[in-house]
DRENDO-1510 file (C-alpha; in Angstrom, 1 decimal, always signed):
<recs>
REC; n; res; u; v; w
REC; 1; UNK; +132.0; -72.2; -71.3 .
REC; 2; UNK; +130.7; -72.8; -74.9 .
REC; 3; UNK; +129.1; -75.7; -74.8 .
REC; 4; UNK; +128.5; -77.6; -78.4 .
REC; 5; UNK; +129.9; -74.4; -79.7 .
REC; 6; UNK; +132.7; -74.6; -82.8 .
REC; 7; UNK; +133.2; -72.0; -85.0 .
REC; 8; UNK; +131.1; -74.2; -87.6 .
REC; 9; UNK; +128.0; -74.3; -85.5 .
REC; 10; UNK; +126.2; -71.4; -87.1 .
REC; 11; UNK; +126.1; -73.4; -89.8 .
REC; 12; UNK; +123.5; -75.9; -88.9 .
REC; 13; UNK; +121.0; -72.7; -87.6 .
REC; 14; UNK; +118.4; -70.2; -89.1 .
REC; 15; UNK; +120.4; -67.3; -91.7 .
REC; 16; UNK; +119.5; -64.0; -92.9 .
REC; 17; UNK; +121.0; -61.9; -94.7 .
REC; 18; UNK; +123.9; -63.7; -96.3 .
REC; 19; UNK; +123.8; -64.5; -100.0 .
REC; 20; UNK; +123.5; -67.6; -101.5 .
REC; 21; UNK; +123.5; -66.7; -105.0 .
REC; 22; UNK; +126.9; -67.9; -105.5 .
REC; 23; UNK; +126.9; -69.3; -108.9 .
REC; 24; UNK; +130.3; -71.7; -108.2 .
REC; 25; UNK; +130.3; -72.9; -104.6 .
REC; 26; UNK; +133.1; -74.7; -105.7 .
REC; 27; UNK; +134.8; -71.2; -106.0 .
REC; 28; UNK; +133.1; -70.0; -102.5 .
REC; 29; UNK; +134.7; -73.0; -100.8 .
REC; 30; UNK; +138.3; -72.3; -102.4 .
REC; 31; UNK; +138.2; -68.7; -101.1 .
REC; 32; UNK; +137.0; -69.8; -97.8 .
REC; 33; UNK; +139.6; -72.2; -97.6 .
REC; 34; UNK; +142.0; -69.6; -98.3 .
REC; 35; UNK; +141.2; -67.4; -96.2 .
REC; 36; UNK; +141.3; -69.6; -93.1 .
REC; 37; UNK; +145.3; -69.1; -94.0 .
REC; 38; UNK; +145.8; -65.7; -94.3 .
REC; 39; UNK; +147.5; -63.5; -91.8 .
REC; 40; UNK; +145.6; -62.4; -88.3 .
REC; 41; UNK; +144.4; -58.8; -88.7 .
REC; 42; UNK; +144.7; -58.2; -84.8 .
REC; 43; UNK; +145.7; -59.9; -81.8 .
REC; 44; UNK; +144.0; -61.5; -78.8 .
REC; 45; UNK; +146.1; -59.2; -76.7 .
REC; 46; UNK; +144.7; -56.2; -78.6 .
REC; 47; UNK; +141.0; -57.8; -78.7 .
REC; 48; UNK; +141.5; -58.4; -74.7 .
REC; 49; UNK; +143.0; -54.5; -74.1 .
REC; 50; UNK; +139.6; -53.1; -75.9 .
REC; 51; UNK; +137.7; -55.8; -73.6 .
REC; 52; UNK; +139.2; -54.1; -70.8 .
REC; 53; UNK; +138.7; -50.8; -71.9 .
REC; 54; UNK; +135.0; -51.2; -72.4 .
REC; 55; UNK; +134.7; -52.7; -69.1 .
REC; 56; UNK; +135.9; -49.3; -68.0 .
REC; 57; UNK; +133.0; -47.5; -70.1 .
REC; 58; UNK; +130.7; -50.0; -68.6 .
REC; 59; UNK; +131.5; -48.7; -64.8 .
REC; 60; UNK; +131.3; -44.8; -66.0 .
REC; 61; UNK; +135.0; -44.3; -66.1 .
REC; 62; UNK; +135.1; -44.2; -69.8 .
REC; 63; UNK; +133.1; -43.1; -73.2 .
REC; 64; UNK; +132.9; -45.3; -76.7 .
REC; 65; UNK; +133.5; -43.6; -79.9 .
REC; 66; UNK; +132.8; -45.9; -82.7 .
REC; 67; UNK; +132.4; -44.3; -86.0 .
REC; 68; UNK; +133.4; -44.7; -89.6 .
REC; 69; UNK; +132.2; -45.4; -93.3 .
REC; 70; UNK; +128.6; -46.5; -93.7 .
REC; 71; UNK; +130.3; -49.6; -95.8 .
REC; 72; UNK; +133.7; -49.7; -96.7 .
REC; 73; UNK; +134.6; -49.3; -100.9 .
REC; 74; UNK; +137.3; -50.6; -103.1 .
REC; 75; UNK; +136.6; -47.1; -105.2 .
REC; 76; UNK; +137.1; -44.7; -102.3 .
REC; 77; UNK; +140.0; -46.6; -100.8 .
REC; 78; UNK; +143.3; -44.7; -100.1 .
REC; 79; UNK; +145.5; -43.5; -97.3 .
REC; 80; UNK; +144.0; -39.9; -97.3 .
REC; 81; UNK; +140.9; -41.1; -96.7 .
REC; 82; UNK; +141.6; -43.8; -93.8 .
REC; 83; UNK; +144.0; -41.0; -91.9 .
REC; 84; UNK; +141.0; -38.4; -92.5 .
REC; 85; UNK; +138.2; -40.6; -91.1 .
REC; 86; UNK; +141.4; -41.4; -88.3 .
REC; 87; UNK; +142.2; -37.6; -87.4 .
REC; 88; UNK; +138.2; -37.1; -87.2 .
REC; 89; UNK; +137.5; -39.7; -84.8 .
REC; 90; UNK; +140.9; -38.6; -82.9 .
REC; 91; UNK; +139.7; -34.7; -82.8 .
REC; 92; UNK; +136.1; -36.1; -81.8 .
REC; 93; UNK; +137.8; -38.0; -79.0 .
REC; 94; UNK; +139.5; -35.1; -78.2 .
REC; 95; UNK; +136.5; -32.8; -77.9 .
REC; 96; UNK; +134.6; -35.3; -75.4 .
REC; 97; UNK; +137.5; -36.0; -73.7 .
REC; 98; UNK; +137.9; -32.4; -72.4 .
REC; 99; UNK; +134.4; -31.3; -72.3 .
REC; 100; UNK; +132.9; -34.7; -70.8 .
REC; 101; UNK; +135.6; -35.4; -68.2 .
REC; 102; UNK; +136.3; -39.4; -69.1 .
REC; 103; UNK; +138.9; -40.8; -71.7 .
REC; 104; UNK; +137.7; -42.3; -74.7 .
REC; 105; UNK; +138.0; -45.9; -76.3 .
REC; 106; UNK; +138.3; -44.9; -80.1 .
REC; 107; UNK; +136.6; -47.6; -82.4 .
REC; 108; UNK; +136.7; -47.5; -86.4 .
REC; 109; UNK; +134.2; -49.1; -88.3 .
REC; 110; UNK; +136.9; -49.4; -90.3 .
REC; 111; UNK; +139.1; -52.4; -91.9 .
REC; 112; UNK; +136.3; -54.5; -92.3 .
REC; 113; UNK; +132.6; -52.7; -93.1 .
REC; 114; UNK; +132.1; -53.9; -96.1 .
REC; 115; UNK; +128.9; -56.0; -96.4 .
REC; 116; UNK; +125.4; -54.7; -95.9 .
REC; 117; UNK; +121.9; -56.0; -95.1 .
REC; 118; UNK; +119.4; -55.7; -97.7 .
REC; 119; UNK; +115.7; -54.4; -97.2 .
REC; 120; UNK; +115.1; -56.6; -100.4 .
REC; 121; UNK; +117.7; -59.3; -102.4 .
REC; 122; UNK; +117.1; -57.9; -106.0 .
REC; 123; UNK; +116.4; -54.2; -107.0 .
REC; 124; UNK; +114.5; -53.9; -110.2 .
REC; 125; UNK; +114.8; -50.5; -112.9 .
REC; 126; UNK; +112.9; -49.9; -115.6 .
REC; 127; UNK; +111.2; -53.9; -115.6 .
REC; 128; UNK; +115.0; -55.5; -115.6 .
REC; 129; UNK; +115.4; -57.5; -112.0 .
REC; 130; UNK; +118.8; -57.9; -110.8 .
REC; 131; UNK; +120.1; -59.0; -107.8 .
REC; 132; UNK; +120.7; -56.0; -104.9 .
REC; 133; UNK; +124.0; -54.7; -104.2 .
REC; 134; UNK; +125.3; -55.5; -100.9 .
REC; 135; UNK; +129.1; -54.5; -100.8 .
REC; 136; UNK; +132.2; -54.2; -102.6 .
REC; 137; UNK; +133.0; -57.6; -100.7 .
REC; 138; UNK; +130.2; -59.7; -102.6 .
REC; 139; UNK; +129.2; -57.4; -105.9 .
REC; 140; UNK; +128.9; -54.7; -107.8 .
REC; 141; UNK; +127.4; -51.4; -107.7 .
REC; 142; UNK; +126.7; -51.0; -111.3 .
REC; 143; UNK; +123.2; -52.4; -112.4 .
REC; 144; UNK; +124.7; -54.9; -114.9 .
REC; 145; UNK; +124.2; -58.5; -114.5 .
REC; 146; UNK; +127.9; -59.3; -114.4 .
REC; 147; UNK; +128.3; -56.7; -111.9 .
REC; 148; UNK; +125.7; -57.9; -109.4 .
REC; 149; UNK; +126.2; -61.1; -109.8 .
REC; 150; UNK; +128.3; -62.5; -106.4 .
REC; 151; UNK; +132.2; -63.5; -107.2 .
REC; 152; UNK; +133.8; -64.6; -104.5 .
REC; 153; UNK; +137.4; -63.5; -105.5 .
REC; 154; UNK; +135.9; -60.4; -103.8 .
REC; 155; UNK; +136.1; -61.4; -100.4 .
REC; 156; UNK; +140.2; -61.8; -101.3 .
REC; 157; UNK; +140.3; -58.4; -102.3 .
REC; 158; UNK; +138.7; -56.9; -99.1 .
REC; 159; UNK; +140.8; -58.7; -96.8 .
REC; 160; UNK; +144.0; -57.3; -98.5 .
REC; 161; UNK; +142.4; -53.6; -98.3 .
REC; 162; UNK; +141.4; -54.7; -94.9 .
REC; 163; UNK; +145.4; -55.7; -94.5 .
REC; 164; UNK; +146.8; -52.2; -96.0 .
REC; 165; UNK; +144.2; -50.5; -94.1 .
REC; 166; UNK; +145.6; -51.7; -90.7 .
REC; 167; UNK; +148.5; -50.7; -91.3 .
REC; 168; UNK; +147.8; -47.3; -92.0 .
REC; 169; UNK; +145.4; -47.3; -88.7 .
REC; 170; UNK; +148.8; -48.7; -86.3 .
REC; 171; UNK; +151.3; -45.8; -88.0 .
REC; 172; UNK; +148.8; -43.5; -87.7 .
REC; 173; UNK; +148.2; -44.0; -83.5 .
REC; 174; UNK; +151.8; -44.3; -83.5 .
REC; 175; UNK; +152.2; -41.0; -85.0 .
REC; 176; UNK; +149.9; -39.2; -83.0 .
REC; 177; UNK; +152.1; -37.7; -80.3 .
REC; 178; UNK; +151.0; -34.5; -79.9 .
REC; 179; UNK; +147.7; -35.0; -79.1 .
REC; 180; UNK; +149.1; -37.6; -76.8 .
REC; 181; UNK; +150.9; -34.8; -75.0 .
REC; 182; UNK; +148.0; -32.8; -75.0 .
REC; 183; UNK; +146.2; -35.9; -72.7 .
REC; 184; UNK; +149.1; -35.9; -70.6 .
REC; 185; UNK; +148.8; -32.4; -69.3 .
REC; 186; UNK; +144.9; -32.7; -69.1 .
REC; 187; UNK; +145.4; -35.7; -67.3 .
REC; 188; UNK; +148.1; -34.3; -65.3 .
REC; 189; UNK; +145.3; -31.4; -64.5 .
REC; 190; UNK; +142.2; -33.4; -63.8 .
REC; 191; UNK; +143.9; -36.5; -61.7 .
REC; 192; UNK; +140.3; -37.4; -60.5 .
REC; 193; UNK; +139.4; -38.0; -63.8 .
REC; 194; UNK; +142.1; -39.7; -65.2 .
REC; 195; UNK; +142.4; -43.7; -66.2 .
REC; 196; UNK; +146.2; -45.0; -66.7 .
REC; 197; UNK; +144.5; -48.5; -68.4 .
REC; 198; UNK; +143.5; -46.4; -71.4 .
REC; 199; UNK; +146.2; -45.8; -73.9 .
REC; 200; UNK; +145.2; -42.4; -76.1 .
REC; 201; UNK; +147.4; -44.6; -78.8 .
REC; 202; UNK; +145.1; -47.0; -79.6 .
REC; 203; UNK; +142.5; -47.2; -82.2 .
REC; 204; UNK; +140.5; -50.5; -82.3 .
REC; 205; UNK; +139.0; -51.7; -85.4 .
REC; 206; UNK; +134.9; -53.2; -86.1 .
REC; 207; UNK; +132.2; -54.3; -88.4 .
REC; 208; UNK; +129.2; -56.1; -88.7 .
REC; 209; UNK; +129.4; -59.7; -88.7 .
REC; 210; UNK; +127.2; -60.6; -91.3 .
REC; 211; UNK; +129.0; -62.7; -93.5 .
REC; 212; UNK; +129.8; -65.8; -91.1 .
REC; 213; UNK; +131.7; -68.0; -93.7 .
REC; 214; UNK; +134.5; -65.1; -93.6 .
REC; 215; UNK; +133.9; -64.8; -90.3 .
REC; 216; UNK; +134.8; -68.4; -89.5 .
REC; 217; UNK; +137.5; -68.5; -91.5 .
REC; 218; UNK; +139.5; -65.9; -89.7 .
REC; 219; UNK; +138.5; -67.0; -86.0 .
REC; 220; UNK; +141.7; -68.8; -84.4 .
REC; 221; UNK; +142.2; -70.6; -81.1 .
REC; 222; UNK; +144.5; -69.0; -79.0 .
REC; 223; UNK; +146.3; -72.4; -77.0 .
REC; 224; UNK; +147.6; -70.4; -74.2 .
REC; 225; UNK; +144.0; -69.7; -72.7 .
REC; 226; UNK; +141.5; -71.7; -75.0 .
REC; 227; UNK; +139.6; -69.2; -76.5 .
REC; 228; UNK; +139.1; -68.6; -79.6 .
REC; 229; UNK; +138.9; -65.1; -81.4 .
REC; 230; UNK; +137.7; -63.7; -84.8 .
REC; 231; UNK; +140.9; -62.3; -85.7 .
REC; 232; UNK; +139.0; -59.9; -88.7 .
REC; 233; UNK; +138.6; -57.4; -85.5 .
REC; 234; UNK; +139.1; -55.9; -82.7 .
REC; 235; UNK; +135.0; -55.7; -82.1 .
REC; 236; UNK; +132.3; -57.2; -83.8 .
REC; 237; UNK; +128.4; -56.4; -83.7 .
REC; 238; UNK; +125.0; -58.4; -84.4 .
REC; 239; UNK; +122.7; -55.8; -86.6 .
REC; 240; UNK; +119.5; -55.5; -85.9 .
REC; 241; UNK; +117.7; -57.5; -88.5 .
REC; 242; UNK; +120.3; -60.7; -87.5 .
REC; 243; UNK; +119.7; -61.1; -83.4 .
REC; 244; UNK; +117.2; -63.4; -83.6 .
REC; 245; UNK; +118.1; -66.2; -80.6 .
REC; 246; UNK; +118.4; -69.4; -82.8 .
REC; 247; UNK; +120.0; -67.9; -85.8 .
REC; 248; UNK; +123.5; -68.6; -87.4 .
REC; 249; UNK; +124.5; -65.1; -86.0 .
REC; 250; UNK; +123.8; -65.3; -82.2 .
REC; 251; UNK; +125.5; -68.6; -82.4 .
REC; 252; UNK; +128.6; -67.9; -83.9 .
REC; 253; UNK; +128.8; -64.5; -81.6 .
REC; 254; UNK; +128.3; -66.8; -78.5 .
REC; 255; UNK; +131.5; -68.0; -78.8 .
REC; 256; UNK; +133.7; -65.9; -79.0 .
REC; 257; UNK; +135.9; -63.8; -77.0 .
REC; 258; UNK; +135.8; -60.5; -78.7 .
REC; 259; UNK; +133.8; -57.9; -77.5 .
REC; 260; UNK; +130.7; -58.0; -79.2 .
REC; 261; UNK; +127.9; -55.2; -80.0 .
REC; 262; UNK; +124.3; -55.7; -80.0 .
REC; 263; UNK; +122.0; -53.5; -82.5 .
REC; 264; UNK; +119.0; -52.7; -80.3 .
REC; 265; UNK; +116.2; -51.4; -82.6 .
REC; 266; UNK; +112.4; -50.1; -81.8 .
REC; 267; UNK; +110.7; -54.0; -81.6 .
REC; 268; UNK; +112.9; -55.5; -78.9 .
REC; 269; UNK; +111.4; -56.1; -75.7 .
REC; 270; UNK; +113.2; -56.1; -72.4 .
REC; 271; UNK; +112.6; -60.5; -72.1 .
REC; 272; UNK; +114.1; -60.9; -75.8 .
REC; 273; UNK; +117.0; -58.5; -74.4 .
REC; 274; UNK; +117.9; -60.5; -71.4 .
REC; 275; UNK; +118.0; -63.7; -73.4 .
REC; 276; UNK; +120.2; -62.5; -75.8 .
REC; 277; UNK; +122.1; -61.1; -72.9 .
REC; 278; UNK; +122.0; -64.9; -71.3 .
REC; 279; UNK; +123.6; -65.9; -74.9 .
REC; 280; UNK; +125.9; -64.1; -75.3 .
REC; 281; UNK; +127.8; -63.3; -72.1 .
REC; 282; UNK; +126.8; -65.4; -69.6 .
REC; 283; UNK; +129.7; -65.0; -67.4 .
REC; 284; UNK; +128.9; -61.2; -67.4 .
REC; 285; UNK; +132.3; -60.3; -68.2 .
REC; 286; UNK; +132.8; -56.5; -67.7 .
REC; 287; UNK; +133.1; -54.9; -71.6 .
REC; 288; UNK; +132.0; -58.0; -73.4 .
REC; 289; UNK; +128.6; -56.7; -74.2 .
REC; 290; UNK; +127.5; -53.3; -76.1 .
REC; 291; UNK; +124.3; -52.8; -76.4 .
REC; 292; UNK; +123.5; -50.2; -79.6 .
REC; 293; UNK; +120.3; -48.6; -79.9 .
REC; 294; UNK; +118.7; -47.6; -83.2 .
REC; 295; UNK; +115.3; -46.4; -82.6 .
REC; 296; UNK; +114.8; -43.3; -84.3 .
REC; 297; UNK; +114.4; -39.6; -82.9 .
REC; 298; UNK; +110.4; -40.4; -82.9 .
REC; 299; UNK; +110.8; -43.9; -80.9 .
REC; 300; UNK; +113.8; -43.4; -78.6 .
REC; 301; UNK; +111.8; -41.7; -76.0 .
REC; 302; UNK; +108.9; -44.6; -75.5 .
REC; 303; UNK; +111.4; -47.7; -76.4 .
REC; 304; UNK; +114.5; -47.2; -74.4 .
REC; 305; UNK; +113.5; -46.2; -70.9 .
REC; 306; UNK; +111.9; -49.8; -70.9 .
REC; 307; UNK; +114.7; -52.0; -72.1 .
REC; 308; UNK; +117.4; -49.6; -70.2 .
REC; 309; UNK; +115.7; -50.3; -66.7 .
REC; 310; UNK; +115.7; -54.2; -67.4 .
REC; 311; UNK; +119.5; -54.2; -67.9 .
REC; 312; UNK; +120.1; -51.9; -65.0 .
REC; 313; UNK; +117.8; -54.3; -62.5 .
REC; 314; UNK; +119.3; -57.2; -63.9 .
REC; 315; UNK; +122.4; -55.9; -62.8 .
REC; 316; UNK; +124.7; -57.9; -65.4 .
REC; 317; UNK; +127.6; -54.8; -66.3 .
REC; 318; UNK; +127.0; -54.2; -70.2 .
REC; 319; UNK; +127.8; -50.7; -72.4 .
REC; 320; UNK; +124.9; -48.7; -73.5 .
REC; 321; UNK; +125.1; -47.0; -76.7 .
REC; 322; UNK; +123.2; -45.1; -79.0 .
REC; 323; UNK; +123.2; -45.4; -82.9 .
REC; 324; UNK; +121.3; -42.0; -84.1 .
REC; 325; UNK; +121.8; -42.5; -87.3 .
REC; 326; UNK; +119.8; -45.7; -88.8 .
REC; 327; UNK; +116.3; -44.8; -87.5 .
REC; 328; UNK; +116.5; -41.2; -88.9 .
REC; 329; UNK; +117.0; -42.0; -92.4 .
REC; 330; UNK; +114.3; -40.6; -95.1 .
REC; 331; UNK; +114.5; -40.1; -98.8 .
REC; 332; UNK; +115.0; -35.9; -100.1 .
REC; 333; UNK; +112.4; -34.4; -102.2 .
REC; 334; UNK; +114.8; -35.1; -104.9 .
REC; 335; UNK; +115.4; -38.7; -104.3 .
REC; 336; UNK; +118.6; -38.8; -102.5 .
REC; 337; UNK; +119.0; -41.0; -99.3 .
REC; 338; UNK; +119.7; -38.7; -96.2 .
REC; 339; UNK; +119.4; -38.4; -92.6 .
REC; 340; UNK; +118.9; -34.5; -90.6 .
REC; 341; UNK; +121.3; -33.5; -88.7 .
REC; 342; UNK; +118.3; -31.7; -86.1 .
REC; 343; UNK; +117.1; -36.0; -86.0 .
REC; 344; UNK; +120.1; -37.2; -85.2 .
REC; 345; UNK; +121.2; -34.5; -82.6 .
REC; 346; UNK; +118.2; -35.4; -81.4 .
REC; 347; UNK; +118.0; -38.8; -80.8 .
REC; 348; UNK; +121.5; -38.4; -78.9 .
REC; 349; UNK; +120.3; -36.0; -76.8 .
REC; 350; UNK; +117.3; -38.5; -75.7 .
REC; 351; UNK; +119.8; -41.2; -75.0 .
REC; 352; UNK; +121.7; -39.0; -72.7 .
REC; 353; UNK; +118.3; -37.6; -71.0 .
REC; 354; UNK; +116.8; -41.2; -70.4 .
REC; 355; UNK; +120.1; -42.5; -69.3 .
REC; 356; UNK; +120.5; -40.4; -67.0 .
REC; 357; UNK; +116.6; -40.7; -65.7 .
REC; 358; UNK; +117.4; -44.6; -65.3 .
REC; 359; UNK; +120.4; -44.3; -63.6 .
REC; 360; UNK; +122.2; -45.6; -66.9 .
REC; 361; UNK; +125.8; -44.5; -67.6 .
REC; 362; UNK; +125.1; -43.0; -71.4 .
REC; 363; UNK; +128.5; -44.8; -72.0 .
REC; 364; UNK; +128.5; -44.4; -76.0 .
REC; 365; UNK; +127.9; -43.3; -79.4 .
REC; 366; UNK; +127.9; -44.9; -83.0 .
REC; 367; UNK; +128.2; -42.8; -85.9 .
REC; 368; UNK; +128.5; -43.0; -89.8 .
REC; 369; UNK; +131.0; -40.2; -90.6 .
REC; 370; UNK; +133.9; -39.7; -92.7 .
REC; 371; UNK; +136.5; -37.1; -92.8 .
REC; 372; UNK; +136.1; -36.3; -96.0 .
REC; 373; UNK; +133.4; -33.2; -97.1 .
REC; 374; UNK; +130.6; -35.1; -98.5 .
REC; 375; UNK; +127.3; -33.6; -99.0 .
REC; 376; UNK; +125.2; -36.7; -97.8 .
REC; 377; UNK; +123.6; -35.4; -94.2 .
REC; 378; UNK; +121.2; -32.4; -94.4 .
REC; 379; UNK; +121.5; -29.3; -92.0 .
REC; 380; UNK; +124.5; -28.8; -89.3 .
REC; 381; UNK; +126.9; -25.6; -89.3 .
REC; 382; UNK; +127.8; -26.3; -92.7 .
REC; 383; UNK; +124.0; -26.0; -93.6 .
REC; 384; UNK; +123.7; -28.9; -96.3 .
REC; 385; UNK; +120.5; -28.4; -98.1 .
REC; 386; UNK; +118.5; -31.1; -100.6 .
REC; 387; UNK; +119.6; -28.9; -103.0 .
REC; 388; UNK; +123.5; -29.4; -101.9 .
REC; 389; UNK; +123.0; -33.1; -102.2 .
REC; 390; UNK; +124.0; -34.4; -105.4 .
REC; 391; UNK; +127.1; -32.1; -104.8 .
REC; 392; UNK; +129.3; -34.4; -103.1 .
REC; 393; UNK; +127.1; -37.7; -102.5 .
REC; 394; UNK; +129.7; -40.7; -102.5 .
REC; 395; UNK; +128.5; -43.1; -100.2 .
REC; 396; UNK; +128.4; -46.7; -101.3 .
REC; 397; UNK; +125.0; -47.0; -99.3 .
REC; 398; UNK; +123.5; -44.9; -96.3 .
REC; 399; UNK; +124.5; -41.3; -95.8 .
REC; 400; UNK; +127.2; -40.1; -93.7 .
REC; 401; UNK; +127.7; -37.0; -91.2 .
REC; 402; UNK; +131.1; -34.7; -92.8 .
REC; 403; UNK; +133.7; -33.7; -90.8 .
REC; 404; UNK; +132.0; -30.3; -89.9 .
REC; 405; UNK; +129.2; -31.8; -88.7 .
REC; 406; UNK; +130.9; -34.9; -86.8 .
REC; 407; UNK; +132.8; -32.1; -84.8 .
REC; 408; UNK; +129.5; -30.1; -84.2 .
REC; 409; UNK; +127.8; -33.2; -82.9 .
REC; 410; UNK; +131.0; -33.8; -80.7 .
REC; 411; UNK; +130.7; -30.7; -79.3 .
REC; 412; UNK; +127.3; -30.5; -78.6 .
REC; 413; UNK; +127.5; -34.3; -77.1 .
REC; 414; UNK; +130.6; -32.9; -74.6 .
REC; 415; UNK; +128.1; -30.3; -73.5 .
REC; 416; UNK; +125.3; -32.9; -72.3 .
REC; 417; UNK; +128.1; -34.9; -71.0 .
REC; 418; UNK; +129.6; -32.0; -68.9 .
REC; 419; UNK; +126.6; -32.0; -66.5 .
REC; 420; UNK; +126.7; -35.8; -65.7 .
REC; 421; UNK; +128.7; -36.4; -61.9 .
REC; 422; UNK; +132.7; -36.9; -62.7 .
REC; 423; UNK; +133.7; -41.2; -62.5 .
REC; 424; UNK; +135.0; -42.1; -59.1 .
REC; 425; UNK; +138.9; -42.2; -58.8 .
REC; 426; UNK; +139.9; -45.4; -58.5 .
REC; 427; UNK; +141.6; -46.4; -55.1 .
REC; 428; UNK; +145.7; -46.4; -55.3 .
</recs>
């Protein structure tokens, strides 16, 4: 099934994107070594259940919810925080599941979104040149040299936040009985609509797989079926400036059994698509593949339609998903980072439109948001303005939708979803 394929085989291919600015490898090697010991953070039953359930969003039975933190902090880490971004993606789920008519597989960028692409490796003030920061997990945001310079003792410290942080995620479905109830008697009402293989208890965890060396070291064989699994997550995705077909990141996603996301920006055509596609599903296993597009609210109209009716002639079952928040980013008259709401509303509501014009199943949506009441988006119901920005700005590195205006955007989502035809029941 994975021919000449070991979770060391990315090693010997093309990289982006992963520093090598580690002044001790020595040191590297040691934590990598270590952390091929530590604890799973999920199981290959869970990994399998979130397959499953994202084969049901690939047949139209189903919606994907996948939001969190932009990237993941040590600073900002607590359990206020995780259950706030937690209830928010629960009330979300709860909003589309009503109003759109299909259950929803909730997934956290959470427990794991730490590390970050770089549009350049070193940032430069005021003539000093330093290298970039690209997550808690590899430096520092503070522009000293001892700060920015890589230390691997970091990737130990995320895992064990990544560690705390599940266990806050599994008390927190466990605890969640009311809304439980609540999908009970809905599903009790709407019997056409509802799907006994998804469990309103579970909340799967993802993140970018960018740094492959942790990567690796947490993948395990599993000897009762011979697969082997990235035990970092439930779900892991390939960004959009790391899908190139021979590099280190295709190959180690190949072989895998996780579910896997594909970022799907504004230069891919349809062939490189249904390569990549070739890669990495080839059996065209029902929820393996998400594909994520990024284009922007200027670009989604004349780049999707194309790459959407390849996948739906090829025929192969994959997820298609829309990411509204990457291609709408643009800096404030007063410097700050931020993305409109009106941009990203709009790109969803063009992924829902050409869906629907292809014959596509608009089957998800991938957000950075956090529960917390940041001023980092502009516009929405609670009417951020630039002025408002420097208010409550805290993200480590893109801006993030609040909870008000996560909840609008739900909302206004379940509405466009409301029109699409109810999921066949599925014969008893």
């Amino acid at each position: 099934m994975n021919r000449n394929w070991t979770p060391r085989s990315w090693r010997d291919r093309p990289l982006k994107h992963m520093p090598t600015d580690y002044p001790n490898p020595r040191a590297l090697a040691r934590v990598e070594e270590e952390m091929s010991r530590l604890p799973s953070l999920v199981s290959p039953e869970e990994t399998r259940r979130l397959r499953d359930a994202l084969g049901q969003v690939a047949e139209g039975k189903a919606i994907l919810l996948q939001g969190g933190d932009c990237a993941e902090s040590f600073k900002e880490f607590s359990p206020d925080n995780i259950r706030g971004t937690l209830r928010l993606l629960l009330q979300m789920a709860l909003a589309l599941t009503f109003a759109g008519g299909r259950p929803v597989v909730r997934v956290g960028r959470i427990a794991g979104q730490f590390a970050k692409p770089r549009s350049s490796p070193v940032e430069t003030r005021d003539g000093i040149t330093l290298p970039a920061y690209r997550g808690d997990n590899i430096n520092g945001m503070a522009f000293t040299l001892a700060e920015r310079t890589p230390d691997p003792e970091r990737l130990l410290l995320a895992w064990r936040q990544c560690a705390d942080t599940m266990e806050i995620v599994r008390a927190f479905a466990q605890e969640r009985h009311a809304d439980q109830e609540a999908l009970r008697r809905w599903g009790s009402a709407h019997p056409e609509r509802q799907n006994p293989s998804l469990d309103p208890r579970d909340v799967y965890t993802s993140h970018e797989a960018l740094l492959l060396n942790v990567e690796e070291a947490q993948t395990r064989l599993e000897p009762s079926t011979g697969g082997w699994y990235d035990a970092s997550a439930h779900m892991l995705w390939i960004g959009e400036r790391t899908r190139q077909l021979d590099g280190g990141h295709v190959e180690f996603m190949r072989g895998l059994q996780n579910p896997i996301g594909l970022k799907c920006g504004p230069t891919m055509e349809p062939d490189d698509l249904l390569r990549l596609m070739d890669v990495l599903n080839p059996e065209a296993i029902p929820g393996k593949l998400t594909l994520i597009g990024r284009f922007g609210a200027d670009k989604i109209a004349e780049r999707l339609p194309r790459l959407m009716a390849a996948t739906r002639r090829d025929g192969r079952p994959v997820v298609w998903a829309t990411d509204p928040m990457h291609g709408n980013t643009l800096q404030a008259s007063n410097g700050y980072k931020t993305r409109p709401f009106d941009r990203i509303l709009s790109e969803v509501r063009t992924f829902i439109q050409v869906a629907s014009a292809e014959g596509v199943h608009p089957g998800g949506f991938h957000l950075e948001m956090t529960g917390q009441d940041v001023t980092e988006c502009l516009g929405g119901s609670c009417e951020v303005t630039e002025s408002d920005l420097p208010l409550r700005y805290h993200t480590h590195c893109d801006p993030r939708l609040n909870a008000d205006q996560s909840l609008q955007l739900a909302f206004l989502v379940a509405e466009h979803l409301r029109v699409l035809p109810a999921p066949r029941a599925q014969a008893a």
